[in-house]
NUVO-880090 format. One record per residue (C-alpha): residue number from 1; x, y, z. Coordinates in steps of 0.1 Angstrom, whole numbers, plus 5000, padded with zeros to 4 digits. Layout:
<recs>
REC;NUM;X;Y;Z
...
</recs>
This chain:
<recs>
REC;1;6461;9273;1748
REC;2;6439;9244;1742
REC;3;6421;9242;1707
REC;4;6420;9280;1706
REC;5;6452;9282;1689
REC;6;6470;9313;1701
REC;7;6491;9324;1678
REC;8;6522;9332;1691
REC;9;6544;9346;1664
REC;10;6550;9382;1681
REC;11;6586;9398;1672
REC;12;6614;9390;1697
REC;13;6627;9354;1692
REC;14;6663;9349;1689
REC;15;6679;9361;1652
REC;16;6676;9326;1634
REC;17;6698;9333;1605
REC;18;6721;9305;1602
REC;19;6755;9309;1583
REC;20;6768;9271;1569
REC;21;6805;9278;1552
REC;22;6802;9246;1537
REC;23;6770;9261;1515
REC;24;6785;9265;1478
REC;25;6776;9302;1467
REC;26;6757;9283;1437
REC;27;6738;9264;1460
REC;28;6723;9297;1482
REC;29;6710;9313;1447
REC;30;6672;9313;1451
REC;31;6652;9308;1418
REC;32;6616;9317;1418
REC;33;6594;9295;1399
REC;34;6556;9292;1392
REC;35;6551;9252;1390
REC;36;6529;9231;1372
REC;37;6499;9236;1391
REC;38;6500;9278;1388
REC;39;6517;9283;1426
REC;40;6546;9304;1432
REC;41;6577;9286;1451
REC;42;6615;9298;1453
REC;43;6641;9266;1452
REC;44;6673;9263;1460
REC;45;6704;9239;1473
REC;46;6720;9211;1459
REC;47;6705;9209;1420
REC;48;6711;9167;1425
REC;49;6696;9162;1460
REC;50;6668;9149;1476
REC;51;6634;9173;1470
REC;52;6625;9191;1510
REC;53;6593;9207;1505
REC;54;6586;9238;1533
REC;55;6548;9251;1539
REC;56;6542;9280;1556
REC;57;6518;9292;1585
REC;58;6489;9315;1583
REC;59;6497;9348;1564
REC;60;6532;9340;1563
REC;61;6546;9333;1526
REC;62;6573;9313;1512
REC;63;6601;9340;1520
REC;64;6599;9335;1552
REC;65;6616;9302;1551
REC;66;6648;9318;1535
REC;67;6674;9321;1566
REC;68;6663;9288;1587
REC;69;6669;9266;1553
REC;70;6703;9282;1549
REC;71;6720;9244;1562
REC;72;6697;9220;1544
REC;73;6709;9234;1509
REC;74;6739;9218;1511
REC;75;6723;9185;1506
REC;76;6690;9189;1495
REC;77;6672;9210;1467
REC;78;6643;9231;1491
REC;79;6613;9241;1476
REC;80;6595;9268;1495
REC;81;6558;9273;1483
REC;82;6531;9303;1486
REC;83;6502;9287;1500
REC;84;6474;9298;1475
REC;85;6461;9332;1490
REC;86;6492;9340;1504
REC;87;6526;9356;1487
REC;88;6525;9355;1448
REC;89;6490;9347;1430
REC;90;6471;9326;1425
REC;91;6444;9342;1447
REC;92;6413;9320;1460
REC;93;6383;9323;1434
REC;94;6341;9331;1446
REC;95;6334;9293;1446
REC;96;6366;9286;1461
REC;97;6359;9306;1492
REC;98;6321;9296;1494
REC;99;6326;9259;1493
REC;100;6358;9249;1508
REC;101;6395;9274;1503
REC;102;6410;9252;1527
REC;103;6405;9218;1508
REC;104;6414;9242;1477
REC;105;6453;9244;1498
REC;106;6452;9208;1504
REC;107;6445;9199;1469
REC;108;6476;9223;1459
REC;109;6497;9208;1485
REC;110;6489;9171;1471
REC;111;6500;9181;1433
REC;112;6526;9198;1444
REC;113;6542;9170;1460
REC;114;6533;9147;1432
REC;115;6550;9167;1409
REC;116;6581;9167;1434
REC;117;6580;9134;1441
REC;118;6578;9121;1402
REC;119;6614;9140;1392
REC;120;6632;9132;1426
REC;121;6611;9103;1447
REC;122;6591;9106;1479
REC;123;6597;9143;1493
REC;124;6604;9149;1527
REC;125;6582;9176;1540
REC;126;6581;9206;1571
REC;127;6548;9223;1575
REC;128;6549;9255;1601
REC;129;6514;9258;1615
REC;130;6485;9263;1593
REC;131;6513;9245;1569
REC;132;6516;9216;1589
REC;133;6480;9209;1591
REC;134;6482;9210;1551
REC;135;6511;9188;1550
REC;136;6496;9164;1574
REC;137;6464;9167;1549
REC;138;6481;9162;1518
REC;139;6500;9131;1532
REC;140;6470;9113;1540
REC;141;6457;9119;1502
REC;142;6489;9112;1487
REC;143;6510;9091;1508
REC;144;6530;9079;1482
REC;145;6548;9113;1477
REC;146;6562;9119;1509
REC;147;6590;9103;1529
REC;148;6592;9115;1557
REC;149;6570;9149;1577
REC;150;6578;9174;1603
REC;151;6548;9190;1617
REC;152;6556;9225;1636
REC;153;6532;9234;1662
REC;154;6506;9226;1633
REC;155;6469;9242;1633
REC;156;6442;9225;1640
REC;157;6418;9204;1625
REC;158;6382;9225;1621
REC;159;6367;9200;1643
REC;160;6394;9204;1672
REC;161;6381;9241;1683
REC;162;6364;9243;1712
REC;163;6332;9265;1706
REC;164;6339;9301;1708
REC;165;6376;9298;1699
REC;166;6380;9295;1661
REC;167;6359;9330;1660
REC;168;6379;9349;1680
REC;169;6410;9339;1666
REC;170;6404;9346;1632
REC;171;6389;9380;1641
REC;172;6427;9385;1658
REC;173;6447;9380;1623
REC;174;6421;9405;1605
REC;175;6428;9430;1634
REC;176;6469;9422;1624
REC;177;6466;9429;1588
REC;178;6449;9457;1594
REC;179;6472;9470;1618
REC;180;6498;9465;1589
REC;181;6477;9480;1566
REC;182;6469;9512;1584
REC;183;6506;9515;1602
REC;184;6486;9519;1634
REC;185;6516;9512;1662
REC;186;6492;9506;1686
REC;187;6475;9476;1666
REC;188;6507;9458;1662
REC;189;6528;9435;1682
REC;190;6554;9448;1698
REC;191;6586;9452;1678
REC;192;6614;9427;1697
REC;193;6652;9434;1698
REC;194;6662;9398;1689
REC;195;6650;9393;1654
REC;196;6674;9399;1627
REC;197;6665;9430;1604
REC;198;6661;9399;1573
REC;199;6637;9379;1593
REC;200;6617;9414;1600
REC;201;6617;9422;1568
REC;202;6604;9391;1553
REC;203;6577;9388;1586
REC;204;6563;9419;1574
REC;205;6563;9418;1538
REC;206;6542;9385;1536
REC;207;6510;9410;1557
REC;208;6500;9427;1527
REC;209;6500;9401;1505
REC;210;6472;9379;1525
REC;211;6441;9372;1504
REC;212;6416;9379;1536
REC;213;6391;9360;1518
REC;214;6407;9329;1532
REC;215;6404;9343;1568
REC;216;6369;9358;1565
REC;217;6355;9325;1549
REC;218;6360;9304;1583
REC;219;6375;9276;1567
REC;220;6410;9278;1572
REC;221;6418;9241;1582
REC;222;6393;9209;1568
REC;223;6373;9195;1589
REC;224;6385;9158;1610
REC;225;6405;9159;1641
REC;226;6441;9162;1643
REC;227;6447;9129;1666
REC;228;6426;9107;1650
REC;229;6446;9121;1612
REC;230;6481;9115;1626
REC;231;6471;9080;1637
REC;232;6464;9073;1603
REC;233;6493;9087;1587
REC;234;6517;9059;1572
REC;235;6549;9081;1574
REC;236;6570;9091;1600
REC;237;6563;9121;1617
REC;238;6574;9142;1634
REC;239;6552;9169;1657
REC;240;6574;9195;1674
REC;241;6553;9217;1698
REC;242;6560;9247;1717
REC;243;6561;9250;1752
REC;244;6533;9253;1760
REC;245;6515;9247;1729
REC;246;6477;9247;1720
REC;247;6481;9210;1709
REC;248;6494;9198;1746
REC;249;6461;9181;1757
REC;250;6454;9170;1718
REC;251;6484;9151;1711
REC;252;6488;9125;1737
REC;253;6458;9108;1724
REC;254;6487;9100;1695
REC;255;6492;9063;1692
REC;256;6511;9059;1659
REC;257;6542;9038;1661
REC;258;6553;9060;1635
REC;259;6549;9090;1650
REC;260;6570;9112;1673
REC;261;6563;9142;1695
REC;262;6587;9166;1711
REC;263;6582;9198;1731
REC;264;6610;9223;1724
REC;265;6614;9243;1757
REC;266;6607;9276;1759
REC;267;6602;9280;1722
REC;268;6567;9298;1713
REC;269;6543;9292;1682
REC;270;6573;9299;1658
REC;271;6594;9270;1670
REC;272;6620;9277;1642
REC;273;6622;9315;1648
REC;274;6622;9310;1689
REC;275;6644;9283;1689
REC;276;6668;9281;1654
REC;277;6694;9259;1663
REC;278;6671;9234;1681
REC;279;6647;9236;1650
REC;280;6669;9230;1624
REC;281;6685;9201;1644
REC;282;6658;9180;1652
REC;283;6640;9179;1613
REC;284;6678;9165;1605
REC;285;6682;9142;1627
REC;286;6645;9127;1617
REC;287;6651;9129;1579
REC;288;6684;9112;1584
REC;289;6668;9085;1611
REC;290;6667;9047;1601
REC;291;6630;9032;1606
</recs>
């Protein structure tokens, strides 16, 4: 769906959890951790390896990313994040919401990676959505932190709606929370008989925690379009969009030797719970790719 962004994440993907025997127990221990810059992340993996840095989508959290990281742990340490408004505080303040909360995000993002990128070198990043229009974001202000970026089916940019889209879509993830809220059946998705009960679980844990300020403000990307921001990105990237996606008549405009896009068949919005083994893959396979 062109610039209207339909979110896609409905229950009944395949169940993504995926088992690596060659995971050391100590390696699978999560360890939550409030960071430098007062935002909530859990780490895990390899104490000695290279920082990954995963960003959720929109009123998702951090938890989510759990089961799909399960096979990068065995080389990498993974840091998983709470966007600010989302998961564990901090919350958006007044002025934060009245001027810009998505900047706010980006500005998190960028000291985030700093921080990463000053213990361990140049992070490699995955962004989900409304997280990979932050990564993309943060890259451009900081590209000096980040290695390498994989973009899922990002949001995006505030000036790539068409009129009469963004509205709509935002009034859609109100009318979810409050479906959660209420536990109204007939205000939620569908449940599906493919997602694992952990994935489930996580999925609707993260609804009650949104900070709806973020939604109601309108500003849930920065303004730009995404085209013209990938061009000037100076790391490779790789975009990885559904099929179809909202970004299919957006992206071929792409002309950055550096950057890649893919379409992963038959996978919706949530590439990595739709399609788990492809997902996984293909972010591998770029991290680990000479340039």
């Amino acid at each position: 769906m062109r610039n209207g962004f339909k979110h896609s994440c409905g229950l009944g993907g395949r169940a993504w959890i995926l088992k690596d025997a060659r995971v050391p127990n100590s390696h699978q221990s999560w360890v939550r951790r409030t960071d430098s810059t007062g935002l909530s992340t859990i780490e895990a993996g390899r104490p000695d390896g290279p920082a990954m840095l995963l960003l959720h989508g929109l009123i998702e959290s951090a938890d989510t990313w759990r089961p799909i990281a399960q096979p990068w742990l065995l080389e990498r340490w993974v840091v998983a994040v709470d966007l600010r408004g989302h998961g564990q505080p901090p919350r958006f303040s007044d002025p934060d919401l009245a001027a810009d909360p998505a900047q706010v995000m980006v500005n998190d993002v960028v000291r985030l990676a700093q921080e990463l990128s000053s213990k361990r070198g140049p992070v490699d990043v995955v962004g989900h959505s409304l997280g990979g229009f932050l990564a993309l974001a943060a890259t451009l202000e900081s590209p000096a932190s980040v290695r390498r970026l994989v973009l899922e089916d990002p949001a995006p940019a505030d000036g790539d709606w068409l009129p009469g889209t963004k509205e709509p879509f935002l009034r859609e993830q109100i009318r979810m929370l409050d479906a959660f809220e209420t536990g109204d059946p007939a205000l939620r998705p569908p449940p599906g008989d493919r997602w694992s009960p952990q994935e489930l679980r996580r999925w609707l844990d993260a609804k009650p925690l949104v900070d709806r300020g973020l939604i109601t403000s309108g500003h849930v990307t920065s303004s730009g379009r995404l085209p013209e921001m990938v061009d000037a990105l100076q790391a490779p990237t790789l975009i990885l969009l559904a099929d179809p996606s909202h970004l299919d008549e957006m992206l071929p405009a792409v002309t950055n030797p550096l950057g890649s896009v893919e379409v992963v068949t038959g996978a919706g919005h949530c590439i990595h719970r739709d399609e788990p083994a492809q997902f996984h893959r293909r972010p591998s396979t770029w991290f680990d790719r000479g340039f």
